[in-house]
C-alpha positions as CSV (number, residue, x, y, z in Angstrom):
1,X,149.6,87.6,178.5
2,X,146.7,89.8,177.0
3,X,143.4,88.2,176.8
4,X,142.7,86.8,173.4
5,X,140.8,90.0,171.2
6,X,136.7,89.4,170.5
7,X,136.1,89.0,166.9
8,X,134.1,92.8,166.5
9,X,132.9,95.1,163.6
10,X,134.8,98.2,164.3
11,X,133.1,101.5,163.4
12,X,136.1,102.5,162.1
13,X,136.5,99.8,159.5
14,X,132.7,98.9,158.7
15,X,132.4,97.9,155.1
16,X,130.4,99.9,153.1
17,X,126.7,100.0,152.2
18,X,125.8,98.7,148.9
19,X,122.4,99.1,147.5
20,X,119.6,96.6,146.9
21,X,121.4,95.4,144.0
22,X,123.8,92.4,145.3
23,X,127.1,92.1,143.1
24,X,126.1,88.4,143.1
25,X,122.8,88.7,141.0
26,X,123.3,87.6,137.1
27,X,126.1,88.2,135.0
28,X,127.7,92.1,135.5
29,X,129.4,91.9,132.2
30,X,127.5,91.2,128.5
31,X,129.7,91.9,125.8
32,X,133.9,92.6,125.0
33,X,135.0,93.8,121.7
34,X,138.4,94.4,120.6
35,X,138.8,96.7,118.1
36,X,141.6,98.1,115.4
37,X,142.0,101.8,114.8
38,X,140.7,101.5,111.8
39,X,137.4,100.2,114.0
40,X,137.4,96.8,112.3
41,X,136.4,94.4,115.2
42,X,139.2,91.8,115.7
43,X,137.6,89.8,118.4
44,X,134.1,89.8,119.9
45,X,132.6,88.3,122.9
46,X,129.0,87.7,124.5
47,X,128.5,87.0,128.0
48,X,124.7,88.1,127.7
49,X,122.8,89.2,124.8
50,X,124.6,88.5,121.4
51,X,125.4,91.4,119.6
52,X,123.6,91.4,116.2
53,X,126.2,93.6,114.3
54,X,129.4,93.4,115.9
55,X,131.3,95.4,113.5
56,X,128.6,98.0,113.1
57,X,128.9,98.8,116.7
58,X,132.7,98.9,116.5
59,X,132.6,101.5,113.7
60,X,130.0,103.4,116.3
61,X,132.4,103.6,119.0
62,X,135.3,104.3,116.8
63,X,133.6,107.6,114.9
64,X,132.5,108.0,118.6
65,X,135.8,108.4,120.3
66,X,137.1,109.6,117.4
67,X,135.0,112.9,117.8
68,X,135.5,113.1,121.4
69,X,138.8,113.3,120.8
70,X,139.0,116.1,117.6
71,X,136.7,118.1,119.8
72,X,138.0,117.7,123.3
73,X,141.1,116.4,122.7
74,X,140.6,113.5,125.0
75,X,139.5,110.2,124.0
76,X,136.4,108.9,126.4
77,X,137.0,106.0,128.8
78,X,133.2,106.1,129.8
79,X,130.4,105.7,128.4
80,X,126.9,105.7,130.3
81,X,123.7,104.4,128.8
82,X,120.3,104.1,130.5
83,X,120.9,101.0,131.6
84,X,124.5,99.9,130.2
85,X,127.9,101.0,130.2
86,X,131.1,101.0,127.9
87,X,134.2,101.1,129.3
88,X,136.9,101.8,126.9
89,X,140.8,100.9,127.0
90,X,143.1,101.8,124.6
91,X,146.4,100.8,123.6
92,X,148.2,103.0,121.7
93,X,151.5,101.1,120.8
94,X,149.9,98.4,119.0
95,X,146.5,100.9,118.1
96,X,143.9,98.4,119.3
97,X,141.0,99.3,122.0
98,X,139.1,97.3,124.0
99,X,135.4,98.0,124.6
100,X,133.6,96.2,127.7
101,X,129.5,96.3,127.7
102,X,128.4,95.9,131.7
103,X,125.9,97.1,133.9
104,X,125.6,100.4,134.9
105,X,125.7,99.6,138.4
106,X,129.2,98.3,138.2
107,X,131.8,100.5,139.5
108,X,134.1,102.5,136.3
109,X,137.1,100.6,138.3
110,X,135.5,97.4,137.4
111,X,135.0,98.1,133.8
112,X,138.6,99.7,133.9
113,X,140.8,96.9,135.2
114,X,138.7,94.1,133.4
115,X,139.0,95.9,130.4
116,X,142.5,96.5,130.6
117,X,143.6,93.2,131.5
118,X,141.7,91.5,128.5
119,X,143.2,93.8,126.1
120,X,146.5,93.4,127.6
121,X,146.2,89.7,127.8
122,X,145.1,89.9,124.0
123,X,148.1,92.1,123.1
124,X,150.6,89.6,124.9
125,X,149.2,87.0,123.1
126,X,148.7,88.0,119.5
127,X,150.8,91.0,119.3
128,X,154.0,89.0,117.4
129,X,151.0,87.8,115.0
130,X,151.4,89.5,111.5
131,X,147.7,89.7,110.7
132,X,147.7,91.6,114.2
133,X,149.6,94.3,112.2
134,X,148.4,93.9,108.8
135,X,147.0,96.6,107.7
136,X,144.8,95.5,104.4
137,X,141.1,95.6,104.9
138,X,139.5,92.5,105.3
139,X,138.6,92.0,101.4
140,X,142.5,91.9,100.8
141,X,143.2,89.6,103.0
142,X,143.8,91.5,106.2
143,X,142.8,90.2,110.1
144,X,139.4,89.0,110.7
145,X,137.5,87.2,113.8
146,X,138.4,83.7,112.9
147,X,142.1,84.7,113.3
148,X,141.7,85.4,116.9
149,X,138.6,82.6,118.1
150,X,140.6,80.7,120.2
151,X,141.2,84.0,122.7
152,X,137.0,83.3,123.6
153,X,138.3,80.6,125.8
154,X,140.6,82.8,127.8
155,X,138.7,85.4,129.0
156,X,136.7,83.5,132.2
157,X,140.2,82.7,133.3
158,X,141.6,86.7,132.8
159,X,138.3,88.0,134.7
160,X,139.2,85.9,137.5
161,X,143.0,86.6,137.7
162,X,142.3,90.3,137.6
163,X,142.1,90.2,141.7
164,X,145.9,89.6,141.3
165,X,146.4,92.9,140.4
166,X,143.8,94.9,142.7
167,X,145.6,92.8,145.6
168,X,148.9,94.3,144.7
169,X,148.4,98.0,144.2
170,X,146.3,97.8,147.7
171,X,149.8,95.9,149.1
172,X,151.9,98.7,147.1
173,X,150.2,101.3,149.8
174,X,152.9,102.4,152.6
175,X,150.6,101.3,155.3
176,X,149.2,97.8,154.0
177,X,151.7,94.9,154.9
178,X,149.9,92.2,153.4
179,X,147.2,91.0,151.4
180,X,145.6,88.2,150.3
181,X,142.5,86.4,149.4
182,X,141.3,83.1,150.6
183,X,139.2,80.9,147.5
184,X,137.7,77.4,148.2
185,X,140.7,76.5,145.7
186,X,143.5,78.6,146.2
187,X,145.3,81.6,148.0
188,X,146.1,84.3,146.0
189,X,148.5,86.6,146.7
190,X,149.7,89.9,146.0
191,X,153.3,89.2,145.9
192,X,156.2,87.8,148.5
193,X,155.1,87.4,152.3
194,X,155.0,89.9,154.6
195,X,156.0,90.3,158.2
196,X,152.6,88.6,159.5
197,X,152.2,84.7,160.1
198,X,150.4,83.5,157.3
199,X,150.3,80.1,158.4
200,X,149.1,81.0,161.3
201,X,146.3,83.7,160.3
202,X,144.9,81.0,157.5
203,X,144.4,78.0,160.2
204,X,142.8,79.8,162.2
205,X,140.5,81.6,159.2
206,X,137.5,79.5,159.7
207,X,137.4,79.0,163.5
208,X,137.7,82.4,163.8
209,X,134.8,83.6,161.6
210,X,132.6,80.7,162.7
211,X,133.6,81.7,166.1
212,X,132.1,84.9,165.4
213,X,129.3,83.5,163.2
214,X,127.8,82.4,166.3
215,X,128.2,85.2,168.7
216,X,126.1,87.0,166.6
217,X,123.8,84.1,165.7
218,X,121.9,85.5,168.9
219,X,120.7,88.1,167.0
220,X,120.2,86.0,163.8
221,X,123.2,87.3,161.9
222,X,126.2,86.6,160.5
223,X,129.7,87.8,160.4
224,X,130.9,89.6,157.3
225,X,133.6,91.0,158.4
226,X,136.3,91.0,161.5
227,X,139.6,92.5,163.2
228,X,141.8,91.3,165.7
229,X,145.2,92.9,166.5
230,X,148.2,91.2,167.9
231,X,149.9,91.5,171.0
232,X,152.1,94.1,170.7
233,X,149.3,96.1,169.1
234,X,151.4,96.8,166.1
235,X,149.8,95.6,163.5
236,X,145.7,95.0,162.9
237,X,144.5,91.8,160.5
238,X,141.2,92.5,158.7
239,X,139.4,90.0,157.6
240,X,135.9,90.3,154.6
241,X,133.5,87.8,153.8
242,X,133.2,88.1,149.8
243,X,130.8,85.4,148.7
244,X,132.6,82.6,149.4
245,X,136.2,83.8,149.7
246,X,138.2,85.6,152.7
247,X,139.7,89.1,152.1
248,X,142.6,89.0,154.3
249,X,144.7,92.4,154.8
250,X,146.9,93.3,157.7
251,X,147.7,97.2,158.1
252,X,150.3,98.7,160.2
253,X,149.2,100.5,163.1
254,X,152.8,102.2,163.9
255,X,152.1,104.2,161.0
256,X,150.5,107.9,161.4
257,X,147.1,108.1,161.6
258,X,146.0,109.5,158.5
259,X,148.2,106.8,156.5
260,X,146.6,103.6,158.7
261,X,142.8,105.3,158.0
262,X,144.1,105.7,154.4
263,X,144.9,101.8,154.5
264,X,141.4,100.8,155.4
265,X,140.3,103.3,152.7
266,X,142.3,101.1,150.2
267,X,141.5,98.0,151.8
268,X,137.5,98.8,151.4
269,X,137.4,99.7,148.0
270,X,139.4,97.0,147.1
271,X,137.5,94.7,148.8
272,X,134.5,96.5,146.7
273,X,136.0,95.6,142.9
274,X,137.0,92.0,144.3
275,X,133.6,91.8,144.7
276,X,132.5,92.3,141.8
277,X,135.0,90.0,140.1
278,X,134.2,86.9,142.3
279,X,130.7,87.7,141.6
280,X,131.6,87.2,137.9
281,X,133.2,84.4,138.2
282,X,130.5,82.5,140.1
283,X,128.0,83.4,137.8
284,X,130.2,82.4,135.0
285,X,130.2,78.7,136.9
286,X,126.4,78.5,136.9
287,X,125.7,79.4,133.7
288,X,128.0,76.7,132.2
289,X,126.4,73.3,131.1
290,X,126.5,70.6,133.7
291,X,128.3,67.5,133.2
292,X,126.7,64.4,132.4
């Protein structure tokens, strides 16, 4: 039998270097809007600083894009401030766009597939809602923000379930046979099992990295992230520290080359937007009230 593989950082598969800004430091997002065509501001949402005029800044955005798009004939999905961003998802079967306020520093992905799942999640929702369609201003009745309130309670719970999707467009890749992420309350999955043990890989999750935790406890560090391959050398498991959670992805290594390096590829960036969405979603649990 082969001698058991030491828990390593491969060279090959190193995580990336972030700058001095952790993901993990205060809230990423401030503010969601949700807007008509007309630019009337169906829903509105403050993680941060409250936004004084909601509707003002909707009719902003919309002349905005609206000239983007008469001039260029492209509607902008980006918007760059000095310090702020607005990314911008639109929908144009039912006409409504979303608008998400965030740092700068996040990634356009991030602001992209948040964005896009809170206005899909809104669509699904209230889309078979007449004063969705209505078209009458809001002086003749038509849709206003108290119609659509009770999405505010929703969108912690849509942040967080947006790893769902990142986990299976990175398991959609040709060379990625599985992948999952490890939470202190759940395993979440991109889709049906693969051809690895899963049982197997997640019992041994923790003696494994705390195995490795104290190799490199010599040098007073700790392990973020770690590889081991199985016997036949087929197929390589890749484990990430994110916060408090395990990234777990196993690639096939009977692919070419250029398709396995093309699976770590996926696998890190990935592992870059989860980041940022489990960094959310802590600092969302901090900031709320404690119980008495």
């Amino acid at each position: 039998p082969r001698a058991a593989p030491q828990p390593t950082r491969p060279r090959d598969c190193a995580p990336p270097v972030v700058g001095r800004r952790s993901f993990g430091e205060g809230m990423t997002l401030r503010n969601v809007l949700i807007l008509a065509q007309s630019g009337l501001v169906l829903f509105a949402k403050d993680f941060v600083n409250a936004v004084a005029q909601p509707r003002l800044l909707g009719s902003l955005l919309t002349v905005m894009t609206e000239f983007s798009a008469q001039t260029t004939g492209m509607y902008p999905t980006l918007i760059e401030l000095s310090g702020l961003a607005v990314t911008i998802v639109r929908d144009d079967v039912v006409k409504l766009m979303c608008a998400l306020i965030h740092d700068r520093n996040d990634s356009a992905s991030f602001g992209r597939l948040v964005a896009g799942e809170i206005l899909s999640a809104f669509v699904e929702e209230y889309a078979p809602n007449d004063r969705l369609r209505s078209p009458a201003p809001v002086s003749l009745g038509g849709p206003t923000l108290k119609d659509f309130h009770g999405f505010d309670a929703k969108i912690a719970g849509i942040v967080q379930n947006s790893v769902r999707p990142v986990l299976q467009k990175l398991q959609s890749h040709r060379g990625v046979v599985q992948a999952l992420l490890v939470t202190d309350a759940s395993i979440v999955q991109a889709g049906a099992g693969g051809e690895i043990d899963q049982l197997g890989v997640l019992a041994s999750l923790e003696a494994m990295l705390t195995y490795a935790d104290a190799i490199l406890d010599v040098a007073h560090d700790a392990a973020k992230h770690v590889f081991f391959d199985d016997e036949l050398d087929e197929a390589r498991t890749l484990l990430w520290r994110i916060h408090n959670c395990v990234l777990v992805v196993c690639v096939n290594k009977r692919v070419e080359p250029a398709v396995y390096a093309d699976s770590i590829e996926q696998a890190l960036q990935s592992k870059s937007l989860i980041s940022q969405v489990v960094a959310f979603a802590q600092a969302k649990r901090r900031a709320l009230p404690a119980r008495r």
